[in-house]
C-alpha positions in Angstrom: 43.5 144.7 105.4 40.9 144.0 108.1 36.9 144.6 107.7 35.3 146.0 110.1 31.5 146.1 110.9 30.5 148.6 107.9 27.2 149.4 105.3 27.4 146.2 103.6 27.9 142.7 105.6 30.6 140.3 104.8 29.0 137.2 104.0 25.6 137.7 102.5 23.8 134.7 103.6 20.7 135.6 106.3 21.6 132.9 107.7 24.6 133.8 109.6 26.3 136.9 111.3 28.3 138.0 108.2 28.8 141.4 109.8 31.5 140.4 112.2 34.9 141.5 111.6 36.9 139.1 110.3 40.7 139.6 109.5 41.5 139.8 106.4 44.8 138.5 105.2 45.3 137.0 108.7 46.2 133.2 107.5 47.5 131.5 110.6 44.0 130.0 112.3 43.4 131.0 115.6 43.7 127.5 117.0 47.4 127.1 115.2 48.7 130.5 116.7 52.0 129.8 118.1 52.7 132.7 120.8 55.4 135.1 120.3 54.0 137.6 123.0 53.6 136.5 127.2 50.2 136.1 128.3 48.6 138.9 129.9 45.4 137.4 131.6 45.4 133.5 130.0 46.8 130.8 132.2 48.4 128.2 130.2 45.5 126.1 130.7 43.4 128.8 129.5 45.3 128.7 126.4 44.7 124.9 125.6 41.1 124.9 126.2 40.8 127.9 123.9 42.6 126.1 121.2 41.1 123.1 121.4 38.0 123.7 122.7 36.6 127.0 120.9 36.4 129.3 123.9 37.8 130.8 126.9 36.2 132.7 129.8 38.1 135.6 131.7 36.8 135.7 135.1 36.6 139.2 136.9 37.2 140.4 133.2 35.0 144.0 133.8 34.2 145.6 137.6 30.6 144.4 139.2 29.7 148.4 139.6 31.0 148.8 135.4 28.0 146.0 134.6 25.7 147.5 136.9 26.0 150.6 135.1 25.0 148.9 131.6 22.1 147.1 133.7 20.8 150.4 134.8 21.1 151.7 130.9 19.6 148.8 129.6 16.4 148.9 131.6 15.9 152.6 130.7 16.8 152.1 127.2 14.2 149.5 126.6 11.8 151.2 129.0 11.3 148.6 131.3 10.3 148.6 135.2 13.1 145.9 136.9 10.5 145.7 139.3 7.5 144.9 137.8 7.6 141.9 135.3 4.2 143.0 133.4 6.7 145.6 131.4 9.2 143.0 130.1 7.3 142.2 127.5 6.8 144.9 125.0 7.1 143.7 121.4 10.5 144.6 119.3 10.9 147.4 117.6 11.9 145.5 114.1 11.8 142.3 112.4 15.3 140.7 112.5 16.0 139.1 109.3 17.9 136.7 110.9 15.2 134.4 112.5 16.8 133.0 115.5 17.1 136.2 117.0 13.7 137.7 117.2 12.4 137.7 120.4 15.9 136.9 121.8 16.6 139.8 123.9 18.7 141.7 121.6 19.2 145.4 122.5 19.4 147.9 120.0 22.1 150.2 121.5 25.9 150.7 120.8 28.0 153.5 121.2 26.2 154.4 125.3 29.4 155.6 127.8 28.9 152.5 129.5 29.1 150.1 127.0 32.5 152.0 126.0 33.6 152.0 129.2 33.9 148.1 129.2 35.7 147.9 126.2 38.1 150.3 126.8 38.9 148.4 130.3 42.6 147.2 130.3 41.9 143.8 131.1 39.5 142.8 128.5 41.9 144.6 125.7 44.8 142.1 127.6 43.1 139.3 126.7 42.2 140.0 123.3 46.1 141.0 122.9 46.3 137.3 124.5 43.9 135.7 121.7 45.0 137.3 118.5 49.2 137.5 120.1 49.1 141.0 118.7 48.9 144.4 120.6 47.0 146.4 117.8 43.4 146.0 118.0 40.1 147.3 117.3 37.5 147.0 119.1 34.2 145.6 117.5 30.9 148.2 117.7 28.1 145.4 118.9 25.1 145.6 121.4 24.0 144.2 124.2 21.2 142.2 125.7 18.1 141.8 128.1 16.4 138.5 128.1 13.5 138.0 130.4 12.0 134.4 131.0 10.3 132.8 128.6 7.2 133.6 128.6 4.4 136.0 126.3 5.5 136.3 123.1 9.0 134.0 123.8 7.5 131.4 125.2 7.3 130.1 121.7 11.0 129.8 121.0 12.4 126.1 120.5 13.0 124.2 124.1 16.7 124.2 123.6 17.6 127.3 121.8 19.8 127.6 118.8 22.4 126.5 117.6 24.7 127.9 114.3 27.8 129.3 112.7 28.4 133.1 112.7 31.0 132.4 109.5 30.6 129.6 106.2 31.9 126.8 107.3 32.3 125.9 103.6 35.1 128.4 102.9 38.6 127.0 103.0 40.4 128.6 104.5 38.5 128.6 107.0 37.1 132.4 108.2 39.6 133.6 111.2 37.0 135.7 113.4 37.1 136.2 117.4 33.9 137.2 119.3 33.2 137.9 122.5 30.3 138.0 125.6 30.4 139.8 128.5 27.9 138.3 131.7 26.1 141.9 133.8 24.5 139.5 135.5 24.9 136.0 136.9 24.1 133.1 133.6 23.7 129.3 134.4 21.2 127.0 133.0 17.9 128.6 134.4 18.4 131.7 132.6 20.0 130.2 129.5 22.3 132.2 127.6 25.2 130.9 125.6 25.6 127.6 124.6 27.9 126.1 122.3 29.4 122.5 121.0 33.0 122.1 121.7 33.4 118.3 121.0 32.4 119.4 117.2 34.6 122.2 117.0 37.6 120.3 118.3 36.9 118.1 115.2 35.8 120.3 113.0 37.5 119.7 109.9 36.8 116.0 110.2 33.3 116.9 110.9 33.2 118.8 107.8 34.4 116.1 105.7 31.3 114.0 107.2 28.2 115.8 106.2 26.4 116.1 102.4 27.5 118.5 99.9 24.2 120.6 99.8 24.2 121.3 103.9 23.6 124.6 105.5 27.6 125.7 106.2 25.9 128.2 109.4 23.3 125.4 110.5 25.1 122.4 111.9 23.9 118.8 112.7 24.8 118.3 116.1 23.5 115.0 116.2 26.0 112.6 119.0 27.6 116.6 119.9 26.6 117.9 123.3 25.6 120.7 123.6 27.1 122.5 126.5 25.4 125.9 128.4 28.1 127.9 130.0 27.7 129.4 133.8 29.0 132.9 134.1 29.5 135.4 136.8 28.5 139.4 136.3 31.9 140.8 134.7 33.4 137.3 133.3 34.1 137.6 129.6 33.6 134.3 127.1 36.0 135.1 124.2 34.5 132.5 121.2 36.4 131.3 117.5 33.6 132.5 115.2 34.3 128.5 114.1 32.4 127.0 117.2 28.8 126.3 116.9 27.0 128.4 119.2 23.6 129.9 119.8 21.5 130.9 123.0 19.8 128.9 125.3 16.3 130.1 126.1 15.7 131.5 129.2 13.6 128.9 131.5 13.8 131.0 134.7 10.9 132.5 136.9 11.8 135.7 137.1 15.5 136.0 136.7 16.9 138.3 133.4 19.9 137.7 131.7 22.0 140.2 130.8 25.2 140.8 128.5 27.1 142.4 126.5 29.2 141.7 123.6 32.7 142.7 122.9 35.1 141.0 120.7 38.2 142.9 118.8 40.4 142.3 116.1 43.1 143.5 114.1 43.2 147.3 113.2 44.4 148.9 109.8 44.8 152.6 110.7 45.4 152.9 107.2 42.6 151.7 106.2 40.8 155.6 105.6 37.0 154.2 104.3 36.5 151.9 107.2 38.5 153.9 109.8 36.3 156.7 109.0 33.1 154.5 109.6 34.0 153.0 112.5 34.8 156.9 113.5 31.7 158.0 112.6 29.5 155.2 113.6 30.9 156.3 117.7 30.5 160.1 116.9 26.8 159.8 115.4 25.7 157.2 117.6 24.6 154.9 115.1 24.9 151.2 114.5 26.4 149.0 112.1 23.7 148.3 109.2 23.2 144.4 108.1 20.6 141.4 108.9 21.6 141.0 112.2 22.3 144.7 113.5 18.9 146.6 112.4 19.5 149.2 114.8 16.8 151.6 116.8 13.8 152.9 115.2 13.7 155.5 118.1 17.4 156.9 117.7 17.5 157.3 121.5 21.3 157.0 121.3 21.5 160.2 119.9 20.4 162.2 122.5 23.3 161.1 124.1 26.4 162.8 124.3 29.0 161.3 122.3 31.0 158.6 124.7 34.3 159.9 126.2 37.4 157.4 125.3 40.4 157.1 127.3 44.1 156.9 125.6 43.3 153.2 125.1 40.0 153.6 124.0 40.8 156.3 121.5 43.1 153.1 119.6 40.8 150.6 119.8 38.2 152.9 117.9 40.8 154.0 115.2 40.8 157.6 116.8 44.9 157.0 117.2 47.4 154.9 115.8 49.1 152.4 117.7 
């Protein structure tokens, strides 16, 4: 069976993102997957370097006018003025019990038309069906995000970012979980964004073997491990192994915002009627996920929404229809 992103978070450690679906009963790691299916949108290159290096992007994954219509919901959902900087600023709404993400841009919006619009888009499912060598997916319920430079209230955030595991690294086997983020707008060093250490995972195991018994399994030394900050064009999808250390790179810019928004999938269970019936419910009330890292909008402005319109492809990856 496969959990999805329900009441009550799969790790329970604050520390990490223990409400990410992970697939359950899936024991071939991702990294070992030997492929059955023809790629869809993966060169053979694109393959290797996912393997062995953690991550993938899929350039031109989304339509430019697709992520301009999140960047126009975005700036009215967080009632912001693009124009005028003196509104980007506003504290948050709550207190995320996961530290590193306060102040870090997160938006508190899931189930909005848009956002569903680029996760039902064929070529990001194609992908996915590339990374996991399986057609039947689900799609992941997750947010989005508007980071402005810098400055007020995140001026205080850490020169480099941060830099952690979204599973325990200290569970063999290890935890098989995909995740993935979508660029709206164009990322590179100035604005920060994601940031990950590839060297470490491609030696992970090894690495693991290294460090003291009574280490943090979600907060890595990276000590000797570079830490790399990934350029990406509006529409280009980074698909990440839950197993590389990531985090986000503060946003050192003047006046530019970065923008994304997150999309991973995984395996479905249709049969699966308790968490079929969540992830069902969680699209038709507008709600989000509950755990540390998804606290969701004290407003509720996604409810005066209509509830998002799914195409045939859409309606699987929700659960709506079987595969």
């Amino acid at each position: 069976m496969y959990q999805a992103a329900l009441k009550q978070p799969v790790v329970e450690e604050e520390d990490g993102h223990g409400d990410h679906p992970q697939a359950m009963g899936v024991t071939t790691q991702l990294k070992d997957i030997e492929k059955t299916l023809p790629l869809r949108v993966l060169s053979e290159d694109d393959w290797k370097h996912w393997t062995t290096r953690g991550y993938v992007i899929v350039r031109g994954a989304v339509p430019k006018e697709q992520c301009d219509a999140v960047i126009d919901m975005l700036w009215d959902f967080q009632e912001m003025d693009r124009h005028d900087p003196s509104t980007w600023y506003k504290p948050q709404l709550r207190e995320y019990k996961m530290k590193e993400l306060n102040n870090a841009g997160m938006v508190e919006v899931y189930n909005h038309q848009t956002l569903w619009d680029n996760r039902q888009t064929q070529r990001v499912y194609d992908a996915f069906v590339d990374i996991w060598d399986r057609e039947n997916l689900w799609v992941a319920i997750d947010r989005a995000n508007l980071n402005p430079p810098n400055k007020a209230a995140r001026a205080a955030q850490q020169e480099n970012g941060f830099i952690h595991f979204d599973v325990d690294t200290s569970v063999r086997p290890f935890p098989i979980s995909v995740q993935g983020v979508l660029s709206l707008a164009k990322q590179d060093k100035e604005t920060g964004g994601f940031q990950c250490v590839p060297d470490l995972f491609a030696e992970l195991e090894e690495w693991c073997d290294r460090q003291p018994e009574d280490r943090n399994p979600f907060k890595p030394d990276t000590t000797g491990y570079d830490i790399v900050n990934i350029d990406m064009e509006p529409g280009d999808l980074l698909i990440f192994n839950s197993l590389l250390a990531h985090g986000v790179r503060p946003n050192r810019s003047e006046n530019r915002v970065r923008m994304a928004q997150y999309i991973s999938m995984f395996p479905g269970d249709f049969d699966n009627t308790r968490v079929r019936d969540e992830r069902i419910r969680l699209w038709q009330e507008r709600e989000a996920p509950n755990g540390n890292p998804f606290p969701g909008d004290p407003r509720e402005l996604e409810k005066q929404n209509p509830v998002a319109e799914l195409n045939p492809l859409g309606r699987k990856l929700l659960g709506l229809d079987r595969w």
